[in-house]
C-alpha positions in Angstrom: -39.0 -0.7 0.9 -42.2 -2.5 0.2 -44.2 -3.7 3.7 -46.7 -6.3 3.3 -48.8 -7.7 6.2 -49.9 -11.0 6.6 -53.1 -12.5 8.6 -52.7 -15.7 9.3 -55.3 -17.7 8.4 -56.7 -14.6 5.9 -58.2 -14.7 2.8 -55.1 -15.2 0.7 -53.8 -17.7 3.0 -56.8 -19.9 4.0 -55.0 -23.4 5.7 -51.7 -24.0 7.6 -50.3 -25.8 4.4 -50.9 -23.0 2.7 -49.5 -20.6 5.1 -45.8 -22.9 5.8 -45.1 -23.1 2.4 -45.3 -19.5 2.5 -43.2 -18.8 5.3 -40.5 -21.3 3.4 -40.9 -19.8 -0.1 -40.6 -16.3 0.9 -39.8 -15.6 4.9 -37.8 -18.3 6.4 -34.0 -18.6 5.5 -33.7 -20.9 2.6 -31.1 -23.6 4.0 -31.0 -24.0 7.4 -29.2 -25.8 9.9 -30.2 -28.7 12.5 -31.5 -25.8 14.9 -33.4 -23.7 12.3 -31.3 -21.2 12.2 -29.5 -19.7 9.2 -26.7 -22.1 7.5 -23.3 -20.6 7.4 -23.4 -20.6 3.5 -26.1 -17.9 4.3 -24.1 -15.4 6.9 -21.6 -15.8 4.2 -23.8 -14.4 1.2 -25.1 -11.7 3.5 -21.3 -11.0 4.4 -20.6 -10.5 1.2 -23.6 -8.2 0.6 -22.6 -5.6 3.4 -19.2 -5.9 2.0 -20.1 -4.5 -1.3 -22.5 -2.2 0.2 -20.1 -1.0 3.0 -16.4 -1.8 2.2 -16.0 1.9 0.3 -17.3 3.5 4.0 -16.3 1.2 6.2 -13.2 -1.1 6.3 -13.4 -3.6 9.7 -12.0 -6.6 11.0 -13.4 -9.9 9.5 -15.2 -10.6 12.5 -17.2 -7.0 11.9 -18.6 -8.1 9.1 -19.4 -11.5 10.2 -21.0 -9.5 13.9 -23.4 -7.3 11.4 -24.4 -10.0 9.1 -25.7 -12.0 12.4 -27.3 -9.1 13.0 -29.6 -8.6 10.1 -30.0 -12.7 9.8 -31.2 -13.1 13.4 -34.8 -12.1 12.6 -35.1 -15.0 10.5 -37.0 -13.4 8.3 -34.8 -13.3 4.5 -37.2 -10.7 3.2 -35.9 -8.2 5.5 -32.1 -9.2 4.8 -31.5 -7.2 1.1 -33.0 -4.0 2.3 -31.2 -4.6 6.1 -27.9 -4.9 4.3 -29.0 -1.1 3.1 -29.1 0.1 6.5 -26.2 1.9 8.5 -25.1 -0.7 11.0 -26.6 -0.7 14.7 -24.3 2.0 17.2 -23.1 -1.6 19.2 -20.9 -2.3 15.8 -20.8 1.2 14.5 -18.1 1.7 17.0 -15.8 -0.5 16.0 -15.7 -0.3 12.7 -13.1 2.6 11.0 -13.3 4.4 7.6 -10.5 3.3 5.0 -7.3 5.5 5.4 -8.7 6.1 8.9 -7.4 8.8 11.3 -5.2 6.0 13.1 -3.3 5.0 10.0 -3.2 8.9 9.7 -2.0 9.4 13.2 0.4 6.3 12.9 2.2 8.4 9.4 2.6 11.7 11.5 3.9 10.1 14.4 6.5 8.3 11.8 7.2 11.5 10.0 7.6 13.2 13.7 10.4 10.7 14.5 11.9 10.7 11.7 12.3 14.7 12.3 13.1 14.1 15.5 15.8 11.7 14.5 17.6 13.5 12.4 18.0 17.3 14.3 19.4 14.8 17.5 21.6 13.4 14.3 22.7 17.1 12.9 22.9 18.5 16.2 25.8 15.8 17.2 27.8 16.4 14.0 27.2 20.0 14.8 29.1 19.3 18.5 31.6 17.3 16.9 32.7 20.1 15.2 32.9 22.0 18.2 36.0 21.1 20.0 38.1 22.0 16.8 36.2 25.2 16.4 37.3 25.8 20.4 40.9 25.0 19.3 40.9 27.7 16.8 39.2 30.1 19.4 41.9 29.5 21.5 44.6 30.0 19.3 42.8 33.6 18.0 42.9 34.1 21.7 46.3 33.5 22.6 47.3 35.6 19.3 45.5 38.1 20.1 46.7 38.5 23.9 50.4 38.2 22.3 49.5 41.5 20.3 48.2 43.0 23.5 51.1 41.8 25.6 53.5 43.5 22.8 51.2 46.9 22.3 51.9 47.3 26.4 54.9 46.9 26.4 55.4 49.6 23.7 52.5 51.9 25.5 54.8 51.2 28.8 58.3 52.5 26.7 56.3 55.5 25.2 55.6 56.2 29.1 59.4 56.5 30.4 60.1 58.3 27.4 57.7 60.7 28.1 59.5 64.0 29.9 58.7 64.8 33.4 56.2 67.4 33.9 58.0 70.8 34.7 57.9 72.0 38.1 55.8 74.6 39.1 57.0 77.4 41.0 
């Protein structure tokens, strides 16, 4: 950056002609309007110049842009609007503005991936109960089966047990 000072009234600048069409040739904003302020068609070209400069860093709302570009323009002073436009934004608009693929849109695809996972064990785990109530079925018939084959082996425990010869007497 290139600073150049400026007396009024100096050497290089000896009359007020002289020194207003300086401040329109080089300092104040080319069109203006009916207040002396910037025109719109100005805010738009310095839009457009963060944008290029920014929009790989920095992807914000429209009315960001439009916040940082009033920014830089409200000195008034156009000579300090190309190399402003360089410079990181101020920390009241640095806040609000987000990186591209920021950490919401980040957050916002785990969340959907986490619901999604979510989703579908609640899914498998009721086609997994489903199933359960026949696989109780078939326990219960192994269970009646099996006390049926108990049932019969006392039975035959309970013959082998009248068959069985008194213990001799002792004397």
């Amino acid at each position: 950056m290139i600073a150049f000072l400026i007396y009024e009234y100096g050497i290089s600048i000896p009359k007020a002609p002289d020194l207003k069409a300086f401040l329109v040739a080089c300092i104040r904003p080319e069109q203006t309007d009916q207040s002396g302020a910037a025109a719109e068609c100005s805010l738009l070209d310095t839009e457009e110049q963060l944008q290029a400069q920014w929009e790989s860093i920095f992807t914000p709302e429209a009315v960001i842009w439009r916040m940082w570009a009033n920014h830089i323009m409200r000195s008034l002073n156009r000579s300090t609007w190309v190399h402003a436009a360089t410079e990181p934004p101020p920390e009241y608009i640095a806040h609000m503005l987000r990186a591209p693929g920021s950490h919401r849109e980040s957050q916002l695809s785990g969340l959907s991936r986490s619901t999604c996972i979510a989703l579908e064990c609640v899914n498998t785990s009721m086609t997994d109960n489903a199933l359960l109530p026949q696989d109780f079925a078939v326990f219960g018939r192994r269970l009646d089966a099996q006390n049926k084959q108990l049932a019969s082996r006392k039975i035959i425990i309970e013959a082998f047990i009248q068959d069985l010869p008194p213990p001799p007497a002792s004397d």
